[in-house]
N, C-alpha and C positions, 0 to 999 in steps of 0.2 A: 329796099328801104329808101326814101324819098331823099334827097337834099335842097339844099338853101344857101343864100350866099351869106357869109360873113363877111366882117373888116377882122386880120389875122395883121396886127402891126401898122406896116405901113401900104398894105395891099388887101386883094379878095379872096376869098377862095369859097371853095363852097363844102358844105359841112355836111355831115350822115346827120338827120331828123327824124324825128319818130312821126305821125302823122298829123301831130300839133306844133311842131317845128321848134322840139327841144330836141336841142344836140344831145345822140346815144354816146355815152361815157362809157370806156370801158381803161378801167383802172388809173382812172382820172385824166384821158386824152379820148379826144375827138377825131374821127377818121376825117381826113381833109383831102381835097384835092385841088392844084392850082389850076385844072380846067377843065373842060367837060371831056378833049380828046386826050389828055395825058395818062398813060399807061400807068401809073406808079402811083399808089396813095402814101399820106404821109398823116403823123398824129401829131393833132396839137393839143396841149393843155387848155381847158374847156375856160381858166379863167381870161385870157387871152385871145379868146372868143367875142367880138362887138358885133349887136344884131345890128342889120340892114336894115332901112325901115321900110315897111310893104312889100320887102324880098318875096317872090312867090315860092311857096314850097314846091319843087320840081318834081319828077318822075323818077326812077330807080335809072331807067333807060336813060335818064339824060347825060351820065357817064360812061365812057368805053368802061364794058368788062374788064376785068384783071383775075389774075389766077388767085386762088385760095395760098396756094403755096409762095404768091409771091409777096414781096418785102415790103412792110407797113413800115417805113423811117419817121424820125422826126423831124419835122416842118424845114423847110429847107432854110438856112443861116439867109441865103440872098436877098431875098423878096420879104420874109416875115418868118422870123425864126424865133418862136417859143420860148421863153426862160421853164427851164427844166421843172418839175413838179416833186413836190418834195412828199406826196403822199407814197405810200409804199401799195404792192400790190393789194386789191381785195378791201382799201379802203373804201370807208362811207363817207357822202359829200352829203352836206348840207347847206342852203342859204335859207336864211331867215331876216324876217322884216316884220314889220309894227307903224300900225297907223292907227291915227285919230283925227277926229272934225273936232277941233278946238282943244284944248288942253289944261284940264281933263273933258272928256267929252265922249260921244261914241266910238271906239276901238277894237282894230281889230288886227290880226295875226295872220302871216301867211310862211308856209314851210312849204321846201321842194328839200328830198331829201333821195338822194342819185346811189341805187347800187349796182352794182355789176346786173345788169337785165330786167331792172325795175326801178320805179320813180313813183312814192308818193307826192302828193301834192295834197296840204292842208288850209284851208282858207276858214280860217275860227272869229266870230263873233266873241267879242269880251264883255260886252256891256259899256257901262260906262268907267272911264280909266283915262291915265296918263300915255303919254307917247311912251316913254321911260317904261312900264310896264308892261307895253304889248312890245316891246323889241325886248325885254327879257323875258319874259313869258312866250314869244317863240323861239326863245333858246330852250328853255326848259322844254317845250313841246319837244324840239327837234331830238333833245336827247331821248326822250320820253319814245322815240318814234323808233328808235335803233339800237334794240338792248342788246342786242348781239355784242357780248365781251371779249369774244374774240377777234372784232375785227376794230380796227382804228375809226374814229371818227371826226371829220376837220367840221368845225361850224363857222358858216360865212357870216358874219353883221355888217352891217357899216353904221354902229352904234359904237363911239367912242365910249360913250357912258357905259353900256352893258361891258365891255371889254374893261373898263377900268374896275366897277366893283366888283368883277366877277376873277379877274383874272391880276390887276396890278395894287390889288391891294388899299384903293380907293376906299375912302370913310364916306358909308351909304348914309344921307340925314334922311332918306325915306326910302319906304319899298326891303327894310331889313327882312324881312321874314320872307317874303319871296325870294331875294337872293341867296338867305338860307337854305332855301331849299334846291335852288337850283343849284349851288355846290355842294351839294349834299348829294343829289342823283348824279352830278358828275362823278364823285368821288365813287357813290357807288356802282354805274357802271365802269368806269377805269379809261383810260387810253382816248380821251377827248381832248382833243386841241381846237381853242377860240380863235379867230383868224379876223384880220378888218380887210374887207372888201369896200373901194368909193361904191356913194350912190350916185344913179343917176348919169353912169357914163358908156351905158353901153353892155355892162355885163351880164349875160342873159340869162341867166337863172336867178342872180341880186332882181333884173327886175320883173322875172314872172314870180318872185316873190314878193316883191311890193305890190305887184295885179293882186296873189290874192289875198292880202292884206287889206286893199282899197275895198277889194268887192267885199269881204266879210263886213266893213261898215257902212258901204250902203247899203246891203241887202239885210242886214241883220239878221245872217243863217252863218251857221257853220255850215263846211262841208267836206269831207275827204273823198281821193279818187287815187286811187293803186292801177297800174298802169306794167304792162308786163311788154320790153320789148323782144318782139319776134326776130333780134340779132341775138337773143340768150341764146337758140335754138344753132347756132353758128360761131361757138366761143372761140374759134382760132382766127375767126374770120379779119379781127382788127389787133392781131398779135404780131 
């Protein structure tokens, strides 16, 4: 499986990718390693993760081997060390984003939705809409994406407004019935936590969720693509 380099803090490292250079999650950390000849891999929390810009995706070979059996730690305290991940094993990650050309205007949704050895990715055409609407309506998709009720699900926005009417109790003067509905599918799938992630600084999945957000409104197509990594076949591999 390929790697890439990220920024981890205050330093580099380079990161497990799949062959489109999304960092493989597994139970919400990313297999890191701080150089191509260092024996020892380490896991960092994925949101913690700042893409490189024009990093080239590397070869599997561009890493010394290491043993199956040997010790995947967490990111080392000196160079760039991770603040701890507060999802529990066998979670589902989410980011979601919403865009529009003027406001209201063309609109559109993008969802990356990370599970243990798979990644959707949604890129939905809305028509004509509000910002406000396609960043709640890709929350609503993202639950809509992961009904699995036994397993926990965090959703990333960096939509203060979505977070406020959905979650602090905010008096919606528009848009009530979709947010009805969106707490309504919460409720009835169960065990969903709303989370604010900034935009715009780096965080690599916030922003291949704004990519397919953009491309749903200039191309005015939806699209989905389910994506199976070939590290599922290897589950001890980043334990």
């Amino acid at each position: 499986m390929p790697w890439q380099k990220f920024r981890l803090r205050d330093g580099e490292v380079l990161a497990r990718v799949d062959a489109l250079g999304i960092p493989v999650v597994t139970a919400g950390r990313v297999e890191v390693r701080y150089g191509p000849n260092v024996p020892k891999a380490y896991r960092a929390a994925l949101g913690n993760l700042a893409a490189v810009p024009n990093a080239p995706i590397l070869p599997d070979s561009h890493c010394v081997d290491i043993s199956e059996s040997a010790a995947i730690s967490p990111a080392k305290k000196g160079a760039a060390a991770p603040a701890p991940t507060a999802a529990p094993e066998g979670t589902i990650i989410a980011y979601t984003d919403g865009a529009c050309s003027g406001n209201p205007g063309p609109a559109g949704l993008g969802v990356v939705l990370i599970e243990t050895g798979s990644r959707i990715e949604r890129s939905e055409y809305l028509g004509n809409a509000t910002n406000n609407v396609a960043e709640l309506t890709a929350i609503f998709r993202a639950v809509e994406l992961s009904p699995d009720k036994s397993k926990p699900l965090v959703v990333h926005t960096d939509s203060q407004y979505s977070i406020g009417v959905l979650t602090k109790g905010w008096k919606a003067k528009a848009n009530p019935e979709l947010i009805v509905s969106i707490k309504r599918l919460i409720a009835e799938r169960g065990n969903v936590r709303i989370v604010y992630v900034p935009a715009h600084v780096g965080v690599v999945l916030n922003e291949r969720a704004d990519t397919l957000a953009r491309e749903a409104v200039t191309s005015r197509r939806t699209t989905e693509q389910r994506y199976e990594s070939a590290r599922a076949a290897r589950p001890n591999a980043a334990e």
